[in-house]
N, C-alpha and C positions, 0 to 999 in steps of 0.2 A: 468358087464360093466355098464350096468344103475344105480343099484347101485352109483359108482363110482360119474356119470354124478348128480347124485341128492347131489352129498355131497361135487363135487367140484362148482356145482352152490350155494351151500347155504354157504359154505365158502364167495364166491365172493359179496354173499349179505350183510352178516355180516360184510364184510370189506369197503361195502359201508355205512352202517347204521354207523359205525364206523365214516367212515370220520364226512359223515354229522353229527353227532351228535358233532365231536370238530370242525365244521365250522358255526354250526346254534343252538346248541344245549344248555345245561344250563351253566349258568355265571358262575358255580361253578368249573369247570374245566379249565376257560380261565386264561392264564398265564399273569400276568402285567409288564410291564417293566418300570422302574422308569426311569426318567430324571432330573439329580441334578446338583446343581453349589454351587462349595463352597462362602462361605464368602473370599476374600482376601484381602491382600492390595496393591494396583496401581496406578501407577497415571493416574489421569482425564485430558482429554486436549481434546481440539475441535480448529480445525485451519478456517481462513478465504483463500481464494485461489487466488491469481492476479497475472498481471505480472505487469514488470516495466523493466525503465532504466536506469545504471548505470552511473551517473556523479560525477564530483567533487564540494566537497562543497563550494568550492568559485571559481568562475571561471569569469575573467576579459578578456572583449572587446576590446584591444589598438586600436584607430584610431589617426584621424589626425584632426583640425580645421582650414585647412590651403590646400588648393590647393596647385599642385606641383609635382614635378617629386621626383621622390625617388633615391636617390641619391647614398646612403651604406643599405647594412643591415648587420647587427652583432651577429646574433642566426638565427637558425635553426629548424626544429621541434625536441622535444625530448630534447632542449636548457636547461640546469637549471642556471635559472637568479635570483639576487639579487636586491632588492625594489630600485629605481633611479638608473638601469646602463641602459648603453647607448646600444638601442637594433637597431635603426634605424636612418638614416638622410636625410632628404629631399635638394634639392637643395636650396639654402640661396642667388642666384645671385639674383632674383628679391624682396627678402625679404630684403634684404641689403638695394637692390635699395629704394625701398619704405621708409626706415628706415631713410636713405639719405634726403632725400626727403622731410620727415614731420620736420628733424632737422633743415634743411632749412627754412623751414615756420614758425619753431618755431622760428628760431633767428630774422626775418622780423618781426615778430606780438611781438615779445620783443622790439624790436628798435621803435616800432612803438608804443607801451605802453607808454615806458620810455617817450618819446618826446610828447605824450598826455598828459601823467600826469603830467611834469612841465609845459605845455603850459597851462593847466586846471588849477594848484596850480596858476600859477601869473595872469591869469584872472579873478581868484577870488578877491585874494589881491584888483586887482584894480574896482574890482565891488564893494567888498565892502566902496571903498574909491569914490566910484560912479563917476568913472572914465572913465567908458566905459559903453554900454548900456545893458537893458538885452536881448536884440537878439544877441550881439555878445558874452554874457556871457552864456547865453543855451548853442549857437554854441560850444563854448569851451567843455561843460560838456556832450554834444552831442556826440563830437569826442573821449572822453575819455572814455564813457560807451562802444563805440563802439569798442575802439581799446584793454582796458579790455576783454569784450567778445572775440577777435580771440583772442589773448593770451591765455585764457584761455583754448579754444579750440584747439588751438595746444599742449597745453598739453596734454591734452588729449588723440589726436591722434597719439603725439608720445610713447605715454606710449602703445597705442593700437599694434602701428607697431615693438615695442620692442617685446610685448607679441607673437606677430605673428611668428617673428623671433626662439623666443624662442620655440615655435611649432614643429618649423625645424628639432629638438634634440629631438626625440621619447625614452622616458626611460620606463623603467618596473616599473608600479606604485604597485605590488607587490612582492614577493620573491613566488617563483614557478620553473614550467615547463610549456615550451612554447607546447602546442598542437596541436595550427595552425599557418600558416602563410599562408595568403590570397593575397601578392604582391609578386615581384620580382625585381629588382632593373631598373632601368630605365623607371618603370611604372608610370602615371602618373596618379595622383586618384582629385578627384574632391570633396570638399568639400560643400554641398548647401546645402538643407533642413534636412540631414541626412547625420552623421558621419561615415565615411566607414571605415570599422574593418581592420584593418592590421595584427594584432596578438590575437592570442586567449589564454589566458594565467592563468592555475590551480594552485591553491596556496598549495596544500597539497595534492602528489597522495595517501599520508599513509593511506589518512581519506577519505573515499568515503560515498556517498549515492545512495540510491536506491530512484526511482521518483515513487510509481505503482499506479493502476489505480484500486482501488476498488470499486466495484460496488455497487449500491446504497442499495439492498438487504442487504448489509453486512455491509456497513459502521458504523450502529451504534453501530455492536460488537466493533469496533475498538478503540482504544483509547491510549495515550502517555503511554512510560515506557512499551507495551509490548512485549514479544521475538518475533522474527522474523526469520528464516532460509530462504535461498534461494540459487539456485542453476543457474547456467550460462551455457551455450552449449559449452563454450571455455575448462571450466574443469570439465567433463564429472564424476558425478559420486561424485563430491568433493558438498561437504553442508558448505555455508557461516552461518557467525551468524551477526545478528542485532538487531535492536530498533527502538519502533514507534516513534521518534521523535516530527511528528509534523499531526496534522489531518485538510488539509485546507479544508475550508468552501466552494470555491467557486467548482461549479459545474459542468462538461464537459458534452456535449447533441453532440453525435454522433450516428448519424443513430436510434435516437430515446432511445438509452442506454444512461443513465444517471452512470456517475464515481464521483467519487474523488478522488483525488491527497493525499497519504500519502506519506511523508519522512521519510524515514529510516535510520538511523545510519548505516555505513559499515563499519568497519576495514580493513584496506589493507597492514599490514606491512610488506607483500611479494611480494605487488604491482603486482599482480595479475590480477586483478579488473582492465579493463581499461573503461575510458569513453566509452558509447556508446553502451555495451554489452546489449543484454536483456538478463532479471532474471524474472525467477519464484519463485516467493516470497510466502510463507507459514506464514502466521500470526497466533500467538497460541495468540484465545482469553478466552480459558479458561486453566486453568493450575493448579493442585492440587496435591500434591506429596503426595503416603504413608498416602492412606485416605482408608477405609472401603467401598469395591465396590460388589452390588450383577448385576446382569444381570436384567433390567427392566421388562422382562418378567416373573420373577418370582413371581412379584407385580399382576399378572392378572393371574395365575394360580389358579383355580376353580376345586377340585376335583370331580367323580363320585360319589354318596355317593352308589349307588345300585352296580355297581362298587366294591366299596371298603368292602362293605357287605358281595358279594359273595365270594370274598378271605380274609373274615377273617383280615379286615383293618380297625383298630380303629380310629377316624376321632374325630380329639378335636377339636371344630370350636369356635368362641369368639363369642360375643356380639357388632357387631359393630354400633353404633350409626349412625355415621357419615360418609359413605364408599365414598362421595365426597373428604375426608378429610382424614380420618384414611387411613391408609395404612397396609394390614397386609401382610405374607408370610407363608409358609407351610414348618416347621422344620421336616425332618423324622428322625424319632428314632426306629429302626427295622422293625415292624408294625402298628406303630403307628405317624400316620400324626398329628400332633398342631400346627393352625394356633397363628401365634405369630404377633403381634404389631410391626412396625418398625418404628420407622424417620426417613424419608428421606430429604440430603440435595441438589445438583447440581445435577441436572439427564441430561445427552444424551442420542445420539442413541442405544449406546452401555453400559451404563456403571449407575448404580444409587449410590448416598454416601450414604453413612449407616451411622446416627450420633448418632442410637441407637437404643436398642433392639436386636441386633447380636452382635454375636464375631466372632472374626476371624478364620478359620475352618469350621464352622458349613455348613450345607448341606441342601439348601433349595431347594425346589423341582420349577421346571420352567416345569413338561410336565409327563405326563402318557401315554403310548404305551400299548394297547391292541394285544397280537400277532397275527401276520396276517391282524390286521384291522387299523392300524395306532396310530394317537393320539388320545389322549381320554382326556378330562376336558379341552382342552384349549380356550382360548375364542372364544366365535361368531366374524367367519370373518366376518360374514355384509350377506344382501341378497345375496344370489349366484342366484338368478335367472336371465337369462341374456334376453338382448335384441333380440327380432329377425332380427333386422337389423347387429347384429355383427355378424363379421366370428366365422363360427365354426371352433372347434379345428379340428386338424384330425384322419379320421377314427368315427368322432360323428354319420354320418351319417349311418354309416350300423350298428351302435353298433343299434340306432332308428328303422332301418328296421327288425332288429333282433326282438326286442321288439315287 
């Protein structure tokens, strides 16, 4: 029986010296696991993110220059009108009146011209035949400039009181659909320092834009001519297309956030798209089809060399001069890592162009896995030593006390 006890305890030791020896033991035995990403080809795109709102591209304010009571109207919202039809009419009793009024005056300040002016022509005559004196011959030329002047001005005013009239008769100064109407009939709107909108009126629902509000961070990626997609909460699910039309300059400061104002082309030939909607707008400001992409991080991939020694892993590293500049990558071919040369063109987050030195397929390595113990060769995250004023994770604490 003791026996036994001495031969199932050195079993139990042997199978610890075991463990430890594949958890702490020589590199020669530790197994590696390769992390690779091919070469392919994808396209590149990076988007800018806003929102905005959906209006129409020409959209016209009908008012009135003319005090008065509103008399007819003849559209509706939703109305589709033709450029000069008759969409409204104000009442014209006191527009008439006035019209009345100033013809009246003009025909007195004519009669009174006419009878100036030959009274003026024969006091001439007789001045110059010094026949009468020159105070009564000023007098004449007196009354003549003077009764000229109202004639004249009654012209005037009757031409003003025609215009006015003509006011009365509200037309559609474009071809569209009415959007709004802001009176009802018998209403009486008031003309003074500021023309008050009666009708709201879109000239093309086919052709929409989108207003959004890009933030100043981003604005400079932005720029005319490029795709645009956006999506609206009315059609759930549905991706609009568009175009950066236009990048205005000037600048919106709300709550300290600095935007600007991009327009965007929108197609609407399903009219779809109404005034007024908010859209989430996606600006693609980089865009490259069917170009040679590797993974950035395969650019910073740094092998083990002791590592790669103790499994028998051949390691062909270059001569780089210039590693500010140069850029290389770690091609694997069985057991055999070579670092190779690349050019690179557009680089993001996600995605680097390859303009040379790979081909498509090929298998660069981005990471080496030591099993059990994580990754191995990839770059220095930075100091890990932390702050004592930061939280600690949890469970830090009794790992410490343990310790």
């Amino acid at each position: 029986m003791e026996q036994r006890k001495f031969i199932t305890v050195g079993r139990l030791l042997l199978g610890a010296g075991i463990c430890a020896c594949c958890c702490f033991g020589c590199s020669k035995g530790e197994k590696i696991t390769w992390q690779t990403e091919r070469v392919v080809r994808s396209t590149m795109s990076e988007m800018v993110s806003a929102t905005g709102t959906v209006e129409a591209v020409t959209s016209v304010d009908v008012g009135t220059q003319v005090s008065g009571i509103i008399d007819k109207i003849y559209v509706d919202y939703n109305s589709v009108v033709k450029k000069g039809q008759l969409i409204a009419e104000m009442d014209k009793v006191t527009l008439e009146a006035q019209l009345a009024s100033q013809e009246a005056q003009l025909a007195s300040a004519k009669a009174e011209y006419d009878y100036q002016q030959k009274n003026y022509a024969r006091n001439k005559v007789l001045f110059e035949k010094e026949l009468i004196s020159d105070s009564e011959y000023e007098t004449a030329t007196y009354d003549y400039e003077r009764a000229k002047s109202a004639y004249e001005q009654a012209e005037a005013n009757i031409v003003s009181a025609r215009q006015n009239l003509g006011y009365a008769v509200i037309t559609s100064p474009i071809d569209g659909v009415v959007i709004s109407r802001e009176v009802e009939e018998g209403q009486t709107v008031a003309a003074g320092f500021e023309t008050p909108t009666l009708f709201t009126i879109a000239n093309d629902l086919t052709e929409m834009e989108v207003i959004a509000d890009v933030d100043e961070a981003d604005i400079g990626q932005v720029q005319e001519g490029q795709r645009v997609t956006f999506t609206v909460d009315a059609y759930r699910g549905e991706i609009f297309e568009g175009m950066v039309t236009q990048v205005r300059l000037e600048a919106t400061v709300e709550s300290n956030v600095v935007t600007y104002e991009v327009v965007i082309s929108a197609p609407n030939p399903e009219l779809k798209l109404k005034p007024g909607l908010t859209a989430t707008v996606s600006i693609y400001t980089l865009e490259k089809p069917n170009v040679l992409t590797i993974a950035p991080k395969a650019m910073r991939f740094v092998p083990d060399e002791a590592l790669a020694a103790a499994n028998d892993i051949i390691l062909k590293p270059l001569q780089v001069e210039n590693p500010a500049v140069q850029k290389t990558v770690w091609i694997r071919n069985g057991q055999t890592l070579e670092e190779r040369e690349v050019k690179i063109g557009t680089t993001t987050t996600l995605m680097a162009e390859v303009v040379g030195g790979l081909t498509e397929g090929q298998e660069v390595v981005v990471g080496m896995e030591l099993a059990g113990k994580g990754a191995i060769g990839a770059p220095n995250p930075g100091n890990t030593e932390s702050s004592p004023f930061m939280p600690k994770p949890p469970g830090s604490e009794k790992n410490n006390k343990k310790k």
